[in-house]
N, C-alpha and C positions, 0 to 999 in steps of 0.2 A: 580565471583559468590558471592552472599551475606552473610556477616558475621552474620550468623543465626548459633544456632547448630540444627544439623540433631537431628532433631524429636525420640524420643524412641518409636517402636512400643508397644501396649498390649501386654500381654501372652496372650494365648490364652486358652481356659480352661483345665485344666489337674489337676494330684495331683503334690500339692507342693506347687499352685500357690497362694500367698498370696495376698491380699488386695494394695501393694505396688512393687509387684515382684514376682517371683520364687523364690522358695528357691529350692539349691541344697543337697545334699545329702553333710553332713560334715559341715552346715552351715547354721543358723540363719537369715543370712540377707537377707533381700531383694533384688532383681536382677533385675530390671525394664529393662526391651526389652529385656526378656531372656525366650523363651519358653521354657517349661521343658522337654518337648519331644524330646530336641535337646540335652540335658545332658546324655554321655552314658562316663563310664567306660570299660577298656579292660586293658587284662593284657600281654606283649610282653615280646619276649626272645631280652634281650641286647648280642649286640657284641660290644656297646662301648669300646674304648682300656681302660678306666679305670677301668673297670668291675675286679673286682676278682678275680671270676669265671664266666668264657665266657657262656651265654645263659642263666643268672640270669633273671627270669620274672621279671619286672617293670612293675607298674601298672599305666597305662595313663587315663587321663581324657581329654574329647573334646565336642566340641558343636558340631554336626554334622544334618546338617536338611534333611538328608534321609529321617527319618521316615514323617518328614512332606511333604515331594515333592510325597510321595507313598501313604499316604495316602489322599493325591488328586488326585492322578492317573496320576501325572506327571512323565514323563522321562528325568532327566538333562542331558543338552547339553554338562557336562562336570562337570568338581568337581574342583573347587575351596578349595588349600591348603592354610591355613590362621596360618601366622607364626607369635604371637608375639615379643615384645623384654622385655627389661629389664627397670623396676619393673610392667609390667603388667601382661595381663593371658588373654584368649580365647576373655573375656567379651569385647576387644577392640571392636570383631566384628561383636556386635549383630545386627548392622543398617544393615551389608551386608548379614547377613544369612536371615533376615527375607526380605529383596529386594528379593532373590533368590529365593524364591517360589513363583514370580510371573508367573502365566498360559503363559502366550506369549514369557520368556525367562527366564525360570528353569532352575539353576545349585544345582547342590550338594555344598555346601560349609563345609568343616572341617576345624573347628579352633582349634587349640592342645594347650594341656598346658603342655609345653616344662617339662622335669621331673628336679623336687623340685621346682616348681611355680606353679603358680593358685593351682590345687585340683588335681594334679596329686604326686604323689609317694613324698615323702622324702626318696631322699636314701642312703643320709648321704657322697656319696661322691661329693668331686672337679672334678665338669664338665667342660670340655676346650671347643673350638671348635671344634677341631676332633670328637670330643667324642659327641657333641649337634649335628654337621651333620649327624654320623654315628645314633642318636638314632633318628634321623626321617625318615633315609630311613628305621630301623627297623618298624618305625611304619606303614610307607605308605606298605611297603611290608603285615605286618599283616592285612592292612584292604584291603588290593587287590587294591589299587590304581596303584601300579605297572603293572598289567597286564591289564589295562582299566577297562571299556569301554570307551572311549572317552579321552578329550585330558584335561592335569592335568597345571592350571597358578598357578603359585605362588603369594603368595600376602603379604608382609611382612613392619615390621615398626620395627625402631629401629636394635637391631642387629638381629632381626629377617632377615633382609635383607642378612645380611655375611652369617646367617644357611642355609636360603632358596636357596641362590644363589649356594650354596654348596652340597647341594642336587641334584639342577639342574641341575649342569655339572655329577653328576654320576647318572644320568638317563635320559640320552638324545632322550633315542627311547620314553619318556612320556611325556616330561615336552612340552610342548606347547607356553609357554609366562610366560609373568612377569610381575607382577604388585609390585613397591615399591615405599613406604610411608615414608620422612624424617627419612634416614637412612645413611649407608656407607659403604662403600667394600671395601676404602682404606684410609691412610694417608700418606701421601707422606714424613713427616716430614720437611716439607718445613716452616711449620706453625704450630705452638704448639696446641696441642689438646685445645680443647675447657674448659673454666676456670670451668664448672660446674664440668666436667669430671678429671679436674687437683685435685678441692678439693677434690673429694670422691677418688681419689687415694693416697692423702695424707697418710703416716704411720701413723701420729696423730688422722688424720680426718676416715680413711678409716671405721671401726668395730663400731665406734660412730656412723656415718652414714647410714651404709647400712646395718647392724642387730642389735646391739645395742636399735638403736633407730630406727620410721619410718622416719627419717627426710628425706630420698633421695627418698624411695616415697613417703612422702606429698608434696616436692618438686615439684617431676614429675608431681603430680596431680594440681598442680598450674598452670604447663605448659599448660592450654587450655585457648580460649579466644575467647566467654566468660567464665568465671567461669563453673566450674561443678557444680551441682545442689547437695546438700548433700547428697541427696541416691544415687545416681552415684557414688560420691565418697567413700561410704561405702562399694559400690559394688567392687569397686576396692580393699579397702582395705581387703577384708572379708578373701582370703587367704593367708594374711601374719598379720596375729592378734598376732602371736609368734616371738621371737628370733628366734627357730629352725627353723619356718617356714620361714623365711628371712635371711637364709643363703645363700641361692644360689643367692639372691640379690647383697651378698657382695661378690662371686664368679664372680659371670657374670662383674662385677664393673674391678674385680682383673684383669680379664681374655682379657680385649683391650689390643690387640696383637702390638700397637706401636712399644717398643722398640725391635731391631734386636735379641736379648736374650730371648724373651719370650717365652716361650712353644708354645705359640699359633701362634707364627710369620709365620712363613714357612705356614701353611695350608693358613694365614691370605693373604699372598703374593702368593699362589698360585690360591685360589680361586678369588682374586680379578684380577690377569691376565687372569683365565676361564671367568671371565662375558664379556671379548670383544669376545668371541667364542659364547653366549648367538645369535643366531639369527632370534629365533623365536619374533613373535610382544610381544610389553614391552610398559609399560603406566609408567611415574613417577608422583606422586601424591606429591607436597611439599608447604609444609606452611612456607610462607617465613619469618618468624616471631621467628623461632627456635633458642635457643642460644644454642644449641648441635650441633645439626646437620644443621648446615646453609648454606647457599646457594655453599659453595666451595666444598661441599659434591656433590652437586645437578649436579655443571659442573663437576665433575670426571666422574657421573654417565653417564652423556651426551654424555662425549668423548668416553667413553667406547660403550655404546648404540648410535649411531650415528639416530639409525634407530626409537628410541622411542617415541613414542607421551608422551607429557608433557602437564603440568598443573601446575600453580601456584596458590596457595590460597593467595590471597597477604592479609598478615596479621595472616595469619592462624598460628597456634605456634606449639610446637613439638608433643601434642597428636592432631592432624589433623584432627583425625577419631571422634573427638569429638568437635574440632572447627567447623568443614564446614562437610557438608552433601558428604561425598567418597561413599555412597552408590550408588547413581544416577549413577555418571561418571562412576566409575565401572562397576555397567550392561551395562550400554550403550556400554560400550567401547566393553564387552566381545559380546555383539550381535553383535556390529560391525564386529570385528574380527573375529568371531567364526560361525558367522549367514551364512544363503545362500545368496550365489552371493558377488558382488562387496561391497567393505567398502563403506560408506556415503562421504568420500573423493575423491574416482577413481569415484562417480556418479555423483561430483558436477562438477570434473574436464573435465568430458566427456559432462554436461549440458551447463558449463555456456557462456555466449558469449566471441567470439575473435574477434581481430581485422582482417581488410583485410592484406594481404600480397600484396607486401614484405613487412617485418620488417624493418622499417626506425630506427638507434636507436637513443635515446634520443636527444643524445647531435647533433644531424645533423646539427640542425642550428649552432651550434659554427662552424660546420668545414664550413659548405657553405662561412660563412662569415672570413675564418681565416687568407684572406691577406687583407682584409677593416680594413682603416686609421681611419673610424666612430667610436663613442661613442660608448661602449658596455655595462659598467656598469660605476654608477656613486652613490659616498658614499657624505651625505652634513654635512659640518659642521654645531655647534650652529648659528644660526642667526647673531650674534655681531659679528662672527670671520669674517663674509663675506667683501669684500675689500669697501673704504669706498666708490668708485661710486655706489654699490647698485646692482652690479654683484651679484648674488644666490652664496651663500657661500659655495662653493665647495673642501671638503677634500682630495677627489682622486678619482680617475677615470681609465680606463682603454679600449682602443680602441678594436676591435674585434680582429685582429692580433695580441696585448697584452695580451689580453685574452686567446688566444687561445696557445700560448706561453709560457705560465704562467703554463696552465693545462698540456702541455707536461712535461714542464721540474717536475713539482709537483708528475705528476705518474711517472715519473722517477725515482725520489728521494725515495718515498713513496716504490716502487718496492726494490731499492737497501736497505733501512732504514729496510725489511723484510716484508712488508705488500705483504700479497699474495690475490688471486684471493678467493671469500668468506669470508675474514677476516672482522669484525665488525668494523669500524672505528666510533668514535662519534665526532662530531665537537662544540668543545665547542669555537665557534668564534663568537662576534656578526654580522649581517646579513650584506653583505657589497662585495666590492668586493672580498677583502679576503677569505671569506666563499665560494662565488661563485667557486672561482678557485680551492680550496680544495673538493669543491664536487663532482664539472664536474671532476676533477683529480680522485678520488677516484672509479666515474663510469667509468669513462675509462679502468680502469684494473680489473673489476671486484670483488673490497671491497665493503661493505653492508656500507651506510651511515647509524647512526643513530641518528635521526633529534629530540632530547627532549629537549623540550621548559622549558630554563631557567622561567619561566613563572606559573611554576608547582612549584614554591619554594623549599626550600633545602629538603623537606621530599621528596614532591613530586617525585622530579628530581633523588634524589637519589633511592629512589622505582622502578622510571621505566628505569636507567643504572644497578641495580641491575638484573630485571628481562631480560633485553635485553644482558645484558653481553657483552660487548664488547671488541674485544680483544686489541684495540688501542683506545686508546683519545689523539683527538689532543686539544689543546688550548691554548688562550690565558694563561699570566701569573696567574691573579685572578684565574682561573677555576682550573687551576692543585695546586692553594695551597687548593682552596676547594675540591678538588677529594683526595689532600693526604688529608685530615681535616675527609671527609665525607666515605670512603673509596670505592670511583668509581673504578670499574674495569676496566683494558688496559694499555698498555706498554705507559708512556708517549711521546709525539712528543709536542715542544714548540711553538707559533705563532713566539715567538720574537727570538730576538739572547740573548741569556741568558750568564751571567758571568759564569763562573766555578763552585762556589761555590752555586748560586742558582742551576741549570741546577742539579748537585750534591744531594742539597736538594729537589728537587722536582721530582727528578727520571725521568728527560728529557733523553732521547737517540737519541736525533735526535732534529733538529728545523728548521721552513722553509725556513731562509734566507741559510739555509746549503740543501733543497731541493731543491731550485730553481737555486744553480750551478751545479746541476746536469746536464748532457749532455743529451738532448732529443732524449730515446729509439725507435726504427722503430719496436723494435721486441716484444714490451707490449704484455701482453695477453690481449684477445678479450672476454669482455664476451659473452654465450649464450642469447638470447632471453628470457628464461625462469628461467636465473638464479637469485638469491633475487638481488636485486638492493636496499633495500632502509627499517626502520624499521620506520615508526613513530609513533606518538602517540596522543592519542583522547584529548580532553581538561580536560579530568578529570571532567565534570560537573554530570555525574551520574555514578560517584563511578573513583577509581584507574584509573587513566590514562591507555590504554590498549596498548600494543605495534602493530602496524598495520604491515603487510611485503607486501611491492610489488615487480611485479620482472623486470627486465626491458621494455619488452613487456606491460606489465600495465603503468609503468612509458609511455613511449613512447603513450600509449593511451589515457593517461591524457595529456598532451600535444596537441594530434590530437585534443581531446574534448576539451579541453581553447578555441585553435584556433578557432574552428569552431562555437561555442557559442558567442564568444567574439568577433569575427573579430580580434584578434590580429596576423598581419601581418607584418612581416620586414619593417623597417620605423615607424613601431608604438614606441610610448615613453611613458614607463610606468610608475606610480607612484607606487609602491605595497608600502602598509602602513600594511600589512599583509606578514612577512615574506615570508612564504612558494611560495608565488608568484611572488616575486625577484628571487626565485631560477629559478623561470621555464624562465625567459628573455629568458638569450642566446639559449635553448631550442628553443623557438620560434623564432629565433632572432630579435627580438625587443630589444631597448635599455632600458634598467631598472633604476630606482633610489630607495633608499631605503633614504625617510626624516628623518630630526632629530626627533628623536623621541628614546623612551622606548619602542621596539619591542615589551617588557612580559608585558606592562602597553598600553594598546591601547589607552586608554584616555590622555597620554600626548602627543599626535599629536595635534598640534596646525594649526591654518587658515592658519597663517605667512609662519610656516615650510613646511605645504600642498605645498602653493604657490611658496616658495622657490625651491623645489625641481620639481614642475612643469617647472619652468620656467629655468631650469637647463637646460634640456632635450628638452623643446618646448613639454612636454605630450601630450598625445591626450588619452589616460587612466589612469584611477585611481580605485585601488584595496584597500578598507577599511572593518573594520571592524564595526558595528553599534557604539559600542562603541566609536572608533575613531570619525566618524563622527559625534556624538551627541556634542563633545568637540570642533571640529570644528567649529560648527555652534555657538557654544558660543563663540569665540573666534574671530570670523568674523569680530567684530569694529576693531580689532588692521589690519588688510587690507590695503593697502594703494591703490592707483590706478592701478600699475604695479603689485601688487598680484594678482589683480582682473582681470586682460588683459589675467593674464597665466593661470588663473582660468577660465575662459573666452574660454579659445583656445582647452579645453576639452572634446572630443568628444564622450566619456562612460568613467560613472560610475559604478563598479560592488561592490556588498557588500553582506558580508554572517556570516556565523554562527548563526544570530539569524532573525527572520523576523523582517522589519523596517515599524513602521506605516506609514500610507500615510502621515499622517498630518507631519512627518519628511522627507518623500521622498519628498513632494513638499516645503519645506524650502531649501530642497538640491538644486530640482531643479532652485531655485532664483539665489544661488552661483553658480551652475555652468547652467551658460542658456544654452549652445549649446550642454549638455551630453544628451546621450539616458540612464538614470539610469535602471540599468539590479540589480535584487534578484535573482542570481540561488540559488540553492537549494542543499546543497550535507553535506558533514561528512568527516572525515578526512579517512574512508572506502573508499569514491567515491564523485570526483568531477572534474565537475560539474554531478548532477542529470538531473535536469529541471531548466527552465530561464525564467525569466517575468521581463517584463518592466515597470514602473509607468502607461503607458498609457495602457499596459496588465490588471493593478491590478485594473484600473477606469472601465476598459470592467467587468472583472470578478464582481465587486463590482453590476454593474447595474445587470449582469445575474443573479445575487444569491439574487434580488428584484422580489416579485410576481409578476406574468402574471397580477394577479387583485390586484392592490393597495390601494383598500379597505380592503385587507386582510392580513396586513402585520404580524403575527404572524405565521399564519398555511395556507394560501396561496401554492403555487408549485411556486418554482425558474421558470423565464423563461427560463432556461434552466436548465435542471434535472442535479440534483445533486450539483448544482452551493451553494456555499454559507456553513458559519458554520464551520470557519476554517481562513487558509491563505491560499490564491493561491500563489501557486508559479511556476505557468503556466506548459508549456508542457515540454513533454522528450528531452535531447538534441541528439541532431544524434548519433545512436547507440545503447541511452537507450530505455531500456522497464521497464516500472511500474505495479503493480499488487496490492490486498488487500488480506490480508486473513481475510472472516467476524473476529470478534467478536463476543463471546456466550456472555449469560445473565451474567457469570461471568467475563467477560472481559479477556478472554484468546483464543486467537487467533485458528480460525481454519486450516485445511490443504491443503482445496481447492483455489489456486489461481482464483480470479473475477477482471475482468474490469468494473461492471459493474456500470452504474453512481449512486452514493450514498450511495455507500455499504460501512460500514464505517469497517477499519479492518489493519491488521497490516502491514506496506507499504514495500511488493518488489523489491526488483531493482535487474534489470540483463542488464552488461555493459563490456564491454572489459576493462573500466578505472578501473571497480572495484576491489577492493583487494585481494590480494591471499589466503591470510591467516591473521586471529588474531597471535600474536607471545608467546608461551610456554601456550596457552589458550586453550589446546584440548577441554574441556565439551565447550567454551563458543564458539568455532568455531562450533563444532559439532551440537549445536544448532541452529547456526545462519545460517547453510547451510542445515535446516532440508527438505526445499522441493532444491531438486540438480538444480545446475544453480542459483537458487536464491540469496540474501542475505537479510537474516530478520535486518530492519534498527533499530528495536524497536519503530520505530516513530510510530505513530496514523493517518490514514486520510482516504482520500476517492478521486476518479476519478467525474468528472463531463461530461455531454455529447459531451463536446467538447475535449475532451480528457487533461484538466488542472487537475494538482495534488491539493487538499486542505489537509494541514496539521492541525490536530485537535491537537495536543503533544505529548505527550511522552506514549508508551506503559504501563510504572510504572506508569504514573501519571494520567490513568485514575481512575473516579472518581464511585465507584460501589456503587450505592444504592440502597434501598429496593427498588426501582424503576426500575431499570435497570442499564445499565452502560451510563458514561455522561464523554465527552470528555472536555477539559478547555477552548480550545482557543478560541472558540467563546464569552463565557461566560467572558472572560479578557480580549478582545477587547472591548467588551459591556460597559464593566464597565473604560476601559480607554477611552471612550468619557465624561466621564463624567467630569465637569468643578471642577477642584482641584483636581485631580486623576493623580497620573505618569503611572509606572509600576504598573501591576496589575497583581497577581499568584491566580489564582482558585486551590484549594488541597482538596482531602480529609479528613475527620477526622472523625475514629471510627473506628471498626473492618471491613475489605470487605464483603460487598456485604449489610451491615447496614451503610455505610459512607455518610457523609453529605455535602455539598459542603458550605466549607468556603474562601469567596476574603482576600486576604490579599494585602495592597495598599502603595506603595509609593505616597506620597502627593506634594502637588504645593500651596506653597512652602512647602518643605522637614518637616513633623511632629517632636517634640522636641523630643518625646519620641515613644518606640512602646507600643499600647495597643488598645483598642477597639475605630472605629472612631466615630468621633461625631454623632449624631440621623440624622444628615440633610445631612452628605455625606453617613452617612451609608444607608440612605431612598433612595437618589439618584441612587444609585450604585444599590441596590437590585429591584426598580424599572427597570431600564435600563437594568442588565441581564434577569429580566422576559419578559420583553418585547419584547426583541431579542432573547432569546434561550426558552424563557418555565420555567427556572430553577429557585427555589425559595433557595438563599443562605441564611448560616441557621446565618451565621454572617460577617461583616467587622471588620477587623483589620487594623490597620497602622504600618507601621516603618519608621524610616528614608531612610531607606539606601536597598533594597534586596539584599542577599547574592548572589553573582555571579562564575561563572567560571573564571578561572585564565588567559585563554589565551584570550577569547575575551571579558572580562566583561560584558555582555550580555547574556548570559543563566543563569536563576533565578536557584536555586536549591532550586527545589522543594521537594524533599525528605526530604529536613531539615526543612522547611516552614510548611512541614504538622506535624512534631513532635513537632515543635516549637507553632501552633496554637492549637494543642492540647493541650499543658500544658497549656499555655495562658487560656484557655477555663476553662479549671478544677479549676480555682482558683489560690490564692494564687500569690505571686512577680511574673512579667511578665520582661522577662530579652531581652537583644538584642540578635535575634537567631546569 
């Protein structure tokens, strides 16, 4: 979700409300997104055990938007308990009180200010946790939440989460769900508390920090990212202006139940054994960016909750509720849950397509072929190593019966080394037979592969092992010294045979030349059909890499779909210069090569190493990236005759992740004359989508030309809807495509259309497609908002012969006072033009005032970026008007476009348009 902070709504009119906020009663400051009508005082009899004398009134202060849901005439679906932690107060939760009085799904929400914080009571004693549980079932009892109406979630951050969850096990006939926010219910002492937490417990440090002085909340209040805005911050501070008032700060600090002596232990360790009895629905809300409460908090919480939808704010830091918008997800979640009929999960799961039965699984073709002598996989060495008559320089290899050999004794090993059925395994191996063998081994018994592309660099990669959580990594040497370096989670297993003392230092328990003497088990487990098979992940080109989950059944249908798009059949010999599609060989059984190359760098694939690995195997397919290809093709003089013969002998070319101009598809064509060049269309979600061939995209090119060619501007395609995009021809067997239009503002509607020309946000429903986004509840919930479907975020439109045209990206249409204007027409336009590479059309300005500016990689490559010369910028603006209409309001140049990590080929454009804006405004124009 986007690193934006949620919005603060207005007050709304009332007394109190100042010019900058509400003011509350006790306080000067201002409270921005704090209605005043929400601020009520009461006063409860305690039976905390440190009370004095039992039934002392305490007087509580809370936000409560009763009066605003009644005086609309609403009746909440249920009442939201909003439990701070420690140094904050109610105000955490003004984004969610004021979501709650939306007419179409109204809750009550009470947020409390626990007694001696925010604006509620000083009551001069040491509160523990017994005594902070016991004084909010006293509250809920006073305000009748105990006896309903309707069903009570909890919603809590920080230790608000240990109170809340405390409450919940002693009110089981009310409590309904859970919702917690970067918190914890236990520490194992396995791992020293967290170093923030270690200083403010210091004897030296403790009284300096947490009442003495604000230092531990101004701290806290650092904890958001972006920064707080200074009245926010004010807000915050407004009820701890005193020492006295900030004593229960340095209370609650005292009061982490850690060590087995603490007063607070036993409740601490009994309520944290209560949250696996919790079975009612639970959301986890965490910003993974927290140095309190970090992600090891998040899987206790998990194992406990097995049943919880999760959400990662990747980035989000410890006050969460003020990094990223928890408001949204929150309702949504609670209308999910709570609303009539079936969740948006049980509607997508009963919508979306399956494949035919019987379930064939995956790995079928290994076993079909698992007493053939033939090639199965083949790894190539550098070029020089190869022998000096001129044989393809071949590392290792492995025949189907090796193969398949290989994969028994590995799940054998893998089984007795403790990997069970479900466990995460990650394969840090590069692509090769090795990796093959460890994969297919891994599905065989039912572990979750999880496939992240060294490719994503070391933030990256460790960002998306972090969110994936895996409970094994196997790898190479290099990977396990960067996993201990970078702090990857999973019980290490070694590729190599390790000495003692590394195997020791790197926390190996296992390695596979000790897997593969393992005796080959008859009695493995089998997985289910539906159970996860597999985690991957997107290329991180618009935004954090996302974890993808498919379950074997999907696996198995991306395979049926390869095959049947691609023709690849047993005896086919594949080149994949594109990891992911060496794995699926044996799958298919086809014989696979994986050339020299930089898997995570596509552009070090070179003609030589193409050819060399063709002619390894006799190919007759080759699986690249645009990328790859482009270097290719530069590299073509170093060919000798015999590269060119195996280059020669290949009968499809397939290439994806980004669309490839024609004027590059037919250079391709030259090198390999006998390929049918096929551009499916797909995402690391679903692939393949749709498939067009070079002689496809010359059909589509004439169709999307006027009937009257006197009219080449505003003319009608000969055939509707043709044109104003990329084709990338029709559905492959199985799929179906759909649009949801676009409004004026460029946000997708909810009725799915085929209709040709209807330009709108592109459908797909496929059995290949994905099960699930992984720990991404809001962003799967969204992407499955019409059931069956999945919103691609891509931009296009159907034409009358049933061809997809992709126009971009959902984010990167371009909204102006005009209407809204999709790019990819308008950067095909402008890449005809003579001295023009890559070309990014972006917006620039606030939506729906934005103005379309090209920004241009040059031929040859521009020295510097900055605005292009009068005569290519004349060029280029003539040539988008004349093809699309559009009048761009500037050209810019750079050397180089910023690209995605895994295929170098997807421009990021997000950055391009922040980048052209400053550019724009004046002043040094830097390299984005």
């Amino acid at each position: 979700m986007a690193r934006t902070r949620p919005s603060t709504p207005p007050c709304r009119a009332g007394a109190g409300r100042g010019p900058e906020g509400a003011r509350l009663p006790g306080t000067e400051v201002p409270l921005p997104g704090v209605d005043p009508a929400w601020s009520r005082t009461l006063t409860v009899a305690s039976t905390a055990p440190v009370e004095p004398v039992p039934g002392r009134r305490r007087r509580w202060h809370v936000l409560d938007n009763a009066a605003s849901l009644e005086a609309a005439g609403l009746t909440p679906r249920g009442t939201v308990l909003a439990v701070h932690g420690n140094p904050t107060w109610s105000y955490l939760w003004r984004t969610v009180l004021a979501a709650a009085t939306d007419p179409a799904n109204p809750w009550r929400v009470v947020a409390v200010d626990q007694l001696d914080m925010g604006f509620s009571e000083r009551t001069g004693l040491t509160r523990r946790l017994a005594d902070r549980v016991r004084d909010l079932a006293d509250l809920t009892a006073a305000l009748g939440l105990d006896d309903g109406p309707g069903p009570v979630v909890t919603l809590a951050h920080d230790w608000g989460g240990l109170i809340s969850s405390g409450w919940a096990l002693e009110h089981p006939g009310v409590h309904a769900g859970t919702v917690l926010t970067n918190t914890a219910v236990h520490h194992d002492g396995a791992e020293r508390i967290p170093a923030a937490l270690r200083l403010a417990l210091a004897p030296a440090a403790h009284g300096l920090l947490t009442d003495r002085t604000s230092a531990f909340l101004d701290v806290t209040l650092r904890l958001a990212d972006p920064p707080l805005p200074p009245e926010v911050r004010a807000a915050y501070r407004a009820p701890y202006a005193t020492r006295e008032r900030r004593r229960a700060i340095r209370d609650f600090v005292a009061d982490i139940p850690v060590p087995a002596g603490h007063p607070s232990h036993e409740p601490f360790e009994r309520i944290a054994a209560g949250v696996a009895r919790l079975q009612g629905p639970a959301l986890l809300l965490w910003g993974t960016g927290d140095p309190v409460f970090q992600e090891r908090y998040l899987a206790d919480l998990m194992r406990r909750l097995p049943h919880a939808d999760v959400h990662r704010f990747e980035g989000g830091s410890h006050l969460v509720a003020e990094s990223r918008d928890i408001a949204t997800p929150v309702l949504a979640w609670l209308a999910d849950r709570f609303g009539p009929g079936p969740t948006r999960r049980q509607r997508h799961l009963q919508a979306r397509a399956r494949a035919a039965e019987p379930f064939v699984p995956f790995h079928a073709g290994l076993e079909e072929r698992r007493a053939d002598p033939g090639l199965a996989v083949v790894d190539m060495a550098p070029a020089g190593d190869g022998p000096a008559d001129g044989t393809p320089p071949v590392r290792a290899s492995l025949s189907w019966a090796g193969l398949a050999e290989r994969v028994e004794r590995l799940a054998a090993g893998l089984t007795a080394a403790g990997v069970r059925p479900g466990d995460r395994v990650n394969l840090m191996v590069p692509p090769g037979s090795e990796l093959t063998a460890l994969l297919y081994a891994c599905l065989r018994i039912g572990a979750v592969i999880v496939v992240a592309d060294t490719g994503l660099g070391p933030k990256g990669l460790t960002r998306a092992l972090r969110g994936a959580r895996p409970d094994w990594l196997v790898g190479i040497r290099r990977a396990l010294v960067a996993g201990r370096a970078l702090g990857w989670p999973g019980t290490r297993i070694a590729v190599e045979d390790l000495d003692p003392v590394s195997r020791r230092a790197l926390g190996a328990v296992a390695d596979v030349p000790g897997l593969l003497r393992t005796a080959p088990d008859p009695e493995l487990p089998v997985p289910a059909p539906d159970d996860d098979a597999a985690v991957l992940f997107t290329s991180g080109s618009t935004g954090p890499a996302k974890g993808v989950v498919y379950t074997h059944r999907q696996l198995a249908a991306m395979r049926d779909a390869v095959a049947a798009t691609c023709g690849l059949v047993p005896g086919t010999g594949l080149v994949a210069g594109f990891a992911p599609f060496a794995l699926l060989g044996p799958a298919l059984g086809v014989t696979s090569v994986t050339p020299d190359m930089d898997v995570t760098a596509p552009r070090t694939l070179t003609a030589r190493a193409l050819a060399d690995a063709a002619a390894a195997i006799r190919a007759t397919a080759v699986f690249l990236s645009p990328a790859a290809i482009d270097n290719v093709l530069a590299t073509q003089d170093g060919l000798g005759p015999a590269g060119r013969a195996a280059l020669g002998d290949v009968r499809m070319l397939l290439s994806a992740g980004a669309p490839l101009p024609e004027p590059l598809l037919e250079r391709t064509q030259a090198l390999l004359p006998a390929a049918e060049l096929h551009t499916p269309y797909g995402m690391t979600e679903g692939l393949p989508l749709t498939d067009v061939t070079l002689e496809g995209i010359r059909r589509a090119r004439a169709d999307a030309r006027p009937a009257d060619l006197a009219d080449e501007l505003t003319g009608a395609p000969a055939v509707a809807g043709a044109g104003n995009g990329v084709c990338v021809g029709t559905p492959v067997p199985g799929t179906e495509l759909a649009v949801t239009p676009l409004g004026p503002d460029g946000v997708p509607g909810t009725e799915p259309t085929r209709e040709a020309g209807t330009t709108g946000e592109i459908l797909v429903r496929a059995p290949h497609v994905k099960d699930r986004y992984d720990r991404l509840w809001a962003t799967e919930h969204e992407a499955t908002a019409l059931p069956g479907w999945h919103r691609t975020g891509d931009v296009g439109h159907l034409d009358a012969a049933g061809r997809l045209w992709v126009e971009g990206r959902l984010a990167h249409v371009v909204v102006t006072a005009e209407g809204v204007r999709t790019p990819v027409a308008a950067e095909h336009a402008a890449q005809d033009v003579p001295g023009t590479g890559r070309v990014a059309v972006v917006g620039v300005g606030p939506r729906g005032r934005q103005v379309p500016v090209a920004v241009a990689e040059t031929v040859p490559p521009a020295r510097r970026p900055g605005p292009a010369d009068p005569e290519l910028a004349g060029a280029v603006r003539a040539a988008v008007r004349r093809a699309t209409g559009l009048d761009l309001a500037a050209v810019l140049v750079l050397p180089e476009h910023p690209t995605d990590v895994r295929h170098n080929s997807k421009i990021d454009r997000a950055l391009l348009a922040g980048w052209a804006e400053a550019a724009l405004a004046g002043g040094r124009i830097s390299t984005p």
